[in-house]
C-alpha positions in Angstrom: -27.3 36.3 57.4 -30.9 34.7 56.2 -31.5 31.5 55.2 -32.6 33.1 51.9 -29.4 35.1 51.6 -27.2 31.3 52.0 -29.2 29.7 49.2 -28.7 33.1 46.8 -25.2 33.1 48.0 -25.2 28.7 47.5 -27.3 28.9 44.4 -24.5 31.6 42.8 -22.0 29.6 43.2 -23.5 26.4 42.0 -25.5 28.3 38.8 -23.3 28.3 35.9 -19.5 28.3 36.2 -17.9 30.7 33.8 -18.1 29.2 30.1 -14.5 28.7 28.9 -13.7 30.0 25.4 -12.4 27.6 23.0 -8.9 28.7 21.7 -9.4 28.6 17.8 -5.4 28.4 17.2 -5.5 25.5 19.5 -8.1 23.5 17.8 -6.5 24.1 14.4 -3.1 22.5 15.6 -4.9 19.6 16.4 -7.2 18.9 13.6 -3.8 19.7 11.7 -2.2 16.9 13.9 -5.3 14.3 14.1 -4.7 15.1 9.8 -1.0 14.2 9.8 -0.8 10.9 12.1 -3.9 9.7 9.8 -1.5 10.0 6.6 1.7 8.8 8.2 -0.7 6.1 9.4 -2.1 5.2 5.8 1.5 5.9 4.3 2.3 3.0 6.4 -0.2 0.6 5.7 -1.3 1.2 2.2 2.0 3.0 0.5 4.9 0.9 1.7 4.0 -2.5 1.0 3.2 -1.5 -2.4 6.7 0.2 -3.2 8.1 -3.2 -1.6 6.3 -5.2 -4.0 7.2 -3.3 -6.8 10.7 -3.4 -6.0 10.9 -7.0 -5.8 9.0 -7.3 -9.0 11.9 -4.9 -10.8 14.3 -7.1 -9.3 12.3 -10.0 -10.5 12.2 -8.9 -13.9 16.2 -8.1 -14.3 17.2 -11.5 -13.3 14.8 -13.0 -15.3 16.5 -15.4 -18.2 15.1 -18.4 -20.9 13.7 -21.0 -19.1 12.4 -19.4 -16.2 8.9 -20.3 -15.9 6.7 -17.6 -15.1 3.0 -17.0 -14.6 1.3 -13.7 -16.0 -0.8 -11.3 -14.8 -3.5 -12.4 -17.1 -3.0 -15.9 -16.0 -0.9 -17.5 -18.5 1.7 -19.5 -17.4 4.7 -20.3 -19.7 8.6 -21.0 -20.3 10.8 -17.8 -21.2 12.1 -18.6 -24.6 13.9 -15.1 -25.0 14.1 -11.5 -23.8 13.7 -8.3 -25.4 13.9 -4.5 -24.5 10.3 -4.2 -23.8 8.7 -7.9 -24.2 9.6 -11.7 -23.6 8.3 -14.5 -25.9 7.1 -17.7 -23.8 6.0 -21.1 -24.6 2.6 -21.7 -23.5 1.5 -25.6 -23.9 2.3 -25.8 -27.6 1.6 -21.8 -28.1 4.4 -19.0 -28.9 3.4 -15.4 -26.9 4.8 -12.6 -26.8 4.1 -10.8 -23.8 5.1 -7.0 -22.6 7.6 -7.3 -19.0 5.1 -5.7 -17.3 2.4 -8.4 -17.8 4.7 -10.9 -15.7 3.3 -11.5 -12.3 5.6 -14.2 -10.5 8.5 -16.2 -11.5 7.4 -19.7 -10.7 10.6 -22.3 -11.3 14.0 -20.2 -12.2 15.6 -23.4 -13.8 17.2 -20.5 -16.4 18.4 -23.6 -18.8 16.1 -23.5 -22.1 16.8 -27.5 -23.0 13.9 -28.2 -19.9 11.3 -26.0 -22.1 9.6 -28.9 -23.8 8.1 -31.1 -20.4 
């Protein structure tokens, strides 16, 4: 053999190697993978704590009773004076409200006796 027939031989072999062809059904399965871990990932971060809160809000609500003092969403804060289906009348400084459940954002002091209303 040549010296020219080593490098053609040499330079074959070096050139290109053989393009691989993508697998198309592969590729799916993972961008259908990378897809699920991403929402499992923001179920965890953004979906649970949010259900846990809510829950201990409900919980919050049921055991609420007169003289609880409590602190609105709209930042009121005032004494339960009495509970209704849908809405709870409070005692705001020398003010009577009455607020919807929903509105209530934390339970502040559960004293639950209605005598310690008036401080």
């Amino acid at each position: 053999m040549s010296i020219f027939g080593l490098m053609l031989m040499f330079a074959d072999q070096t050139a290109a190697p053989q393009k691989m062809v993508a697998n198309p059904t592969g590729d799916m399965i993972k961008q259908f993978g990378l897809m699920a871990v991403i929402m499992v990932v923001l179920w965890m971060v953004m979906i649970t704590p949010q259900r846990k809160k809510q829950k201990e809000l409900e919980t919050t609500l049921k055991a609420l009773k007169a003289g609880d003092k409590i602190v609105t969403s709209s930042g009121i804060v005032g004494v339960v004076l009495s509970i209704k289906d849908k809405t709870i009348s409070i005692r705001s400084a020398e003010t009577k409200l009455e607020v919807l459940k929903s509105t209530v954002a934390e339970v502040t002091d559960r004293t639950g006796d209605a005598g310690e209303s008036k401080s």
